[in-house]
C-alpha positions in Angstrom: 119.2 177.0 -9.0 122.8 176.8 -8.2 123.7 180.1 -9.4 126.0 182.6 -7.4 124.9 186.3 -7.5 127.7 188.3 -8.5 127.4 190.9 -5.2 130.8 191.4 -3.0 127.6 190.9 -0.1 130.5 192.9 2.8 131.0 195.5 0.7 127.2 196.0 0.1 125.9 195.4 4.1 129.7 197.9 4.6 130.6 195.0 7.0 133.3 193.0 7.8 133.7 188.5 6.9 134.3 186.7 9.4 135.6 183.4 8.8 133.6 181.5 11.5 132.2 178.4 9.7 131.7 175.9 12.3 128.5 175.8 14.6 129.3 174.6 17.8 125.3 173.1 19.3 124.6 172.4 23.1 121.1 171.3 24.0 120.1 171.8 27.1 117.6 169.2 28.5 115.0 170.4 31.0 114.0 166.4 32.3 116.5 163.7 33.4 117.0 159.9 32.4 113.9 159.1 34.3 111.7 161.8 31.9 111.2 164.0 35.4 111.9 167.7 35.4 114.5 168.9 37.4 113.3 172.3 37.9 116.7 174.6 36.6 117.3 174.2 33.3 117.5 178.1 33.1 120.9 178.5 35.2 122.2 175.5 32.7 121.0 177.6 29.5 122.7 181.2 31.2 125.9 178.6 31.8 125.8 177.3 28.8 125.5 180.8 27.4 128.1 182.7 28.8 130.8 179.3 27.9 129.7 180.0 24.1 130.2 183.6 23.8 133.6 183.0 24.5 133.5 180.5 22.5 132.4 182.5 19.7 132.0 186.4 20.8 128.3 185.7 21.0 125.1 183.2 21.8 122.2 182.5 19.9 119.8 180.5 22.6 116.5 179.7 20.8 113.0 179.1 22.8 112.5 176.4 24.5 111.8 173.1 21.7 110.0 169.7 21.8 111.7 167.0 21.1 111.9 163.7 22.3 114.5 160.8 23.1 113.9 156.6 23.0 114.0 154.8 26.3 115.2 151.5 25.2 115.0 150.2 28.4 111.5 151.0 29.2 110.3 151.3 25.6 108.8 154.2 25.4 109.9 158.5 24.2 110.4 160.4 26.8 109.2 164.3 25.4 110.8 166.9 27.0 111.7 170.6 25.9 115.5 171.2 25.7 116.5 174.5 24.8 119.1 174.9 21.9 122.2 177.1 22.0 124.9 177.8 19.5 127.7 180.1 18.2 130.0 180.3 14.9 133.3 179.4 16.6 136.3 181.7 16.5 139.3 178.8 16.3 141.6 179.7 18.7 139.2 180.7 21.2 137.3 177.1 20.7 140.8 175.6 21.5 141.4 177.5 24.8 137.7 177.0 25.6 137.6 172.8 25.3 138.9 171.5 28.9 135.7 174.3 29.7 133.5 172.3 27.4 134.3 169.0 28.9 133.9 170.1 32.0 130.6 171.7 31.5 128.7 169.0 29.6 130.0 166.1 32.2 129.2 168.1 35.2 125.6 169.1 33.2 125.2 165.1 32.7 126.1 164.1 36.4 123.7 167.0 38.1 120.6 166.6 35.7 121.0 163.0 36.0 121.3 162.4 32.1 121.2 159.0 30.1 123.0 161.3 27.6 124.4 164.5 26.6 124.9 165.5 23.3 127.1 168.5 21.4 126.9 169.3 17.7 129.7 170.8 16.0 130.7 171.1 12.4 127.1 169.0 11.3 129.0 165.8 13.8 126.7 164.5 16.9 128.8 163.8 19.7 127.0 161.6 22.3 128.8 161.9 26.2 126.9 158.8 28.1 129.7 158.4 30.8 130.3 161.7 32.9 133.4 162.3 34.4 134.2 164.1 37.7 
């Protein structure tokens, strides 16, 4: 069923299109490399938050997930419950806002001890395993 409805859907809702197409992802971990929690994963979500909105002119932060991760070196998942954020990026502001991105995620990586960070954007996983100063 590939079928378009023929509805102008703004003009029905009376709002205005945006053309913000690309999701920009950050998942916030709430355990480190070793699979121990490090006890404030909130002030990385409110971070986290606040760095998308002006990313995007707002923040969608969903409850906290389960998910897990492979530990090659110890062969094993380590399950944790990272908390997923994202926003429909406005272009420009996504431009202005990267050295902020970088900076975040690295310094997110170094003080949660992380094997690996990870953004989504535009359906592409990025994976950050070296964090920079």
């Amino acid at each position: 069923m590939d079928e378009e409805l023929p509805v102008d859907l703004a003009a029905a809702l009376g709002a205005e299109i945006e053309h913000g197409i690309q999701i920009l992802t950050l998942y916030i971990p709430d355990k480190d490399r070793e699979g121990v929690e490090y006890g404030n994963q909130r002030r990385w979500v409110l971070d986290a938050a606040e760095l998308l909105a002006e990313i995007g002119g707002g923040v969608t932060i969903l409850p906290p997930v389960e998910g897990g991760w492979f530990d090659a070196d110890n062969d094993r998942i380590v399950w944790e419950r990272p908390v997923i954020l994202y926003t429909y990026v406005k272009p420009d502001a996504f431009i202005d806002k990267l050295p902020a991105l970088r900076a975040f995620v690295h310094r997110m990586g170094r003080e949660t001890a992380q094997g690996e960070v990870v953004v989504e954007f535009d359906r592409q996983f990025f994976r950050i395993r070296e964090f920079s100063q």
